[in-house]
N, C-alpha and C positions, 0 to 999 in steps of 0.2 A: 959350433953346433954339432959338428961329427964328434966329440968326445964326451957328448953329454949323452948318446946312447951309450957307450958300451962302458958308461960311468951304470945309467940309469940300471941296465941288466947286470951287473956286480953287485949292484946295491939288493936288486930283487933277490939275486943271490944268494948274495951273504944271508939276509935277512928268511929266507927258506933254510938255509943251512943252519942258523944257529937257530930255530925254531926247532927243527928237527933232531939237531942235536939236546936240545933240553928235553922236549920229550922222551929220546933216548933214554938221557939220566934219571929223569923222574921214573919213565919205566923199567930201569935196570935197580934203582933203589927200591922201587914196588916189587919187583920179585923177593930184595934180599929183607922187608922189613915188615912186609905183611902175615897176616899169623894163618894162612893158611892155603891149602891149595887152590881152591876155586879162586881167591883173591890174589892172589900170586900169577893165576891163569890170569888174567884180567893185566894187570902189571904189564906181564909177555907181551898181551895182544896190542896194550899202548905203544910199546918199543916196538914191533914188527909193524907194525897200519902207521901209525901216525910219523913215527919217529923214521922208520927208513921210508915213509911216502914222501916225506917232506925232504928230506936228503938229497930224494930221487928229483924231485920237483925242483931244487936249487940247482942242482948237477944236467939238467937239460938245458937252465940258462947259461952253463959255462959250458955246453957242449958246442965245437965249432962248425962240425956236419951234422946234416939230416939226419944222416946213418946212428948217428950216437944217440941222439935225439927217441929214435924208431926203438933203438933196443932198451933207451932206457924206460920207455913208455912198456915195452913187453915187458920188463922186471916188474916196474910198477904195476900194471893188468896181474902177473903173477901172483905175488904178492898180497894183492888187495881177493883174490879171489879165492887164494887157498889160507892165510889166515886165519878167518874165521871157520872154517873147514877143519883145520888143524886142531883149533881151540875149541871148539864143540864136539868134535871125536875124543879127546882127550876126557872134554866133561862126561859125554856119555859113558866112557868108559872106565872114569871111576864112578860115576853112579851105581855102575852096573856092579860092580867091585864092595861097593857097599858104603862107599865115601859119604858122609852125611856134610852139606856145606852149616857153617856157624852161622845163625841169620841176626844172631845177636852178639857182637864182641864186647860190648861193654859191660856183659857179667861173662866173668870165665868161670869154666868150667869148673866147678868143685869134682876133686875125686871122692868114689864112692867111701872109699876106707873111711875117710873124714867124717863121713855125714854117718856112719854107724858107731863111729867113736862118740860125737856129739849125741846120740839119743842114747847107748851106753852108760853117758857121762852122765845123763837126767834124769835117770830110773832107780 
Protein backbone atom coordinates (compact mmCIF):
# COMPACT_ATOMS: atom_id res chain seq x y z
CA UNK A 1 0.00 0.00 0.00
CA UNK A 2 2.96 2.70 0.65
CA UNK A 3 3.92 2.46 -3.02
CA UNK A 4 0.69 2.88 -4.47
CA UNK A 5 0.96 6.73 -3.32
CA UNK A 6 3.86 7.85 -4.64
CA UNK A 7 2.94 5.51 -7.84
CA UNK A 8 -0.70 7.46 -7.63
CA UNK A 9 1.15 11.31 -7.56
CA UNK A 10 3.63 10.29 -10.59
CA UNK A 11 0.78 9.21 -12.44
CA UNK A 12 -1.19 12.67 -11.57
CA UNK A 13 2.02 13.90 -12.56
CA UNK A 14 2.93 12.77 -15.62
CA UNK A 15 -0.64 13.08 -16.58
CA UNK A 16 -0.52 17.34 -15.75
CA UNK A 17 2.80 17.40 -17.45
CA UNK A 18 1.99 15.96 -20.68
CA UNK A 19 -1.34 17.93 -20.79
CA UNK A 20 0.52 20.85 -20.42
CA UNK A 21 2.98 20.16 -22.56
CA UNK A 22 0.45 19.74 -25.56
CA UNK A 23 -0.98 22.74 -24.83
CA UNK A 24 2.49 24.18 -25.07
CA UNK A 25 2.61 22.81 -28.65
CA UNK A 26 -0.70 23.45 -29.85
CA UNK A 27 -0.01 27.01 -28.66
CA UNK A 28 3.59 27.34 -29.95
CA UNK A 29 2.06 26.01 -33.56
CA UNK A 30 -0.78 28.80 -33.08
CA UNK A 31 1.58 31.55 -33.06
CA UNK A 32 3.61 30.09 -36.00
CA UNK A 33 0.29 29.04 -38.38
CA UNK A 34 -2.33 31.53 -37.58
CA UNK A 35 -2.72 34.44 -40.19
CA UNK A 36 -2.75 37.07 -37.99
CA UNK A 37 -1.87 39.14 -34.95
CA UNK A 38 -4.75 39.21 -32.68
CA UNK A 39 -5.06 35.39 -33.42
CA UNK A 40 -1.52 34.70 -32.91
CA UNK A 41 -2.24 36.82 -29.52
CA UNK A 42 -4.63 34.16 -28.63
CA UNK A 43 -1.98 31.09 -29.50
CA UNK A 44 0.56 33.05 -26.89
CA UNK A 45 -2.09 33.25 -24.19
CA UNK A 46 -2.90 29.23 -24.69
CA UNK A 47 1.06 28.54 -24.27
CA UNK A 48 1.57 30.89 -21.18
CA UNK A 49 -2.26 30.11 -18.99
CA UNK A 50 -2.84 26.91 -19.82
CA UNK A 51 0.41 25.23 -20.95
CA UNK A 52 2.94 26.60 -18.18
CA UNK A 53 -0.19 26.41 -15.60
CA UNK A 54 -0.46 22.86 -16.19
CA UNK A 55 3.41 22.31 -16.13
CA UNK A 56 3.38 24.17 -12.94
CA UNK A 57 0.37 22.10 -11.44
CA UNK A 58 2.39 18.67 -12.40
CA UNK A 59 5.63 19.96 -11.03
CA UNK A 60 4.07 20.74 -7.36
CA UNK A 61 3.18 16.97 -7.32
CA UNK A 62 7.00 16.04 -7.97
CA UNK A 63 7.93 18.67 -5.46
CA UNK A 64 9.32 17.04 -2.28
CA UNK A 65 9.15 20.36 0.14
CA UNK A 66 6.48 22.66 1.12
CA UNK A 67 8.82 25.30 0.19
CA UNK A 68 8.87 24.29 -3.58
CA UNK A 69 5.37 23.80 -3.37
CA UNK A 70 4.84 27.70 -2.03
CA UNK A 71 7.10 29.22 -4.94
CA UNK A 72 5.67 27.19 -7.34
CA UNK A 73 2.18 28.36 -6.45
CA UNK A 74 3.73 32.17 -6.56
CA UNK A 75 4.79 31.44 -10.25
CA UNK A 76 1.64 30.10 -10.95
CA UNK A 77 -0.53 33.25 -9.11
CA UNK A 78 2.20 35.31 -11.39
CA UNK A 79 1.45 34.10 -14.34
CA UNK A 80 -2.21 33.50 -14.24
CA UNK A 81 -2.56 37.37 -13.31
CA UNK A 82 -0.22 39.09 -15.62
CA UNK A 83 -1.03 37.06 -18.83
CA UNK A 84 -4.07 38.30 -19.66
CA UNK A 85 -2.62 41.86 -18.50
CA UNK A 86 0.08 41.44 -20.95
CA UNK A 87 -2.29 40.23 -23.86
CA UNK A 88 -4.73 42.84 -23.54
CA UNK A 89 -2.02 45.69 -23.48
CA UNK A 90 -0.69 44.37 -26.39
CA UNK A 91 -4.22 44.31 -28.04
CA UNK A 92 -5.04 47.82 -27.00
CA UNK A 93 -1.98 48.89 -28.27
CA UNK A 94 -2.33 47.78 -31.65
CA UNK A 95 -5.70 48.89 -31.65
CA UNK A 96 -4.57 52.12 -30.90
CA UNK A 97 -1.70 51.75 -33.78
CA UNK A 98 -4.50 51.29 -36.14
CA UNK A 99 -4.39 47.32 -36.25
CA UNK A 100 -7.78 46.18 -37.84
CA UNK A 101 -8.34 42.35 -36.31
CA UNK A 102 -9.70 39.88 -39.60
CA UNK A 103 -13.35 38.93 -38.30
CA UNK A 104 -13.55 36.80 -41.26
CA UNK A 105 -10.60 34.36 -42.69
CA UNK A 106 -12.39 32.47 -44.94
CA UNK A 107 -12.58 35.19 -47.64
CA UNK A 108 -8.98 36.78 -47.94
CA UNK A 109 -8.45 39.70 -48.49
CA UNK A 110 -8.36 40.69 -52.25
CA UNK A 111 -5.80 43.55 -53.08
CA UNK A 112 -7.06 46.71 -54.38
CA UNK A 113 -4.87 46.81 -57.71
CA UNK A 114 -6.96 43.45 -58.63
CA UNK A 115 -10.40 44.71 -58.23
CA UNK A 116 -9.44 48.06 -60.43
CA UNK A 117 -7.96 45.71 -63.02
CA UNK A 118 -11.28 43.70 -62.91
CA UNK A 119 -13.72 46.74 -63.59
CA UNK A 120 -11.02 48.04 -66.17
CA UNK A 121 -11.07 44.77 -67.83
CA UNK A 122 -15.32 45.18 -68.15
CA UNK A 123 -15.73 48.75 -69.53
Amino acid sequence: METMVPLAMDAISWFFLVVGSVFAVIGGIGIVRLPEFFSRMHGAGITDTMGAGMILVGLMFQADTPLVVVKLLAILFFLTVTSPSSCHALAHSALAQGMKPVLDVRQPRQPEAAESDDTLGKS
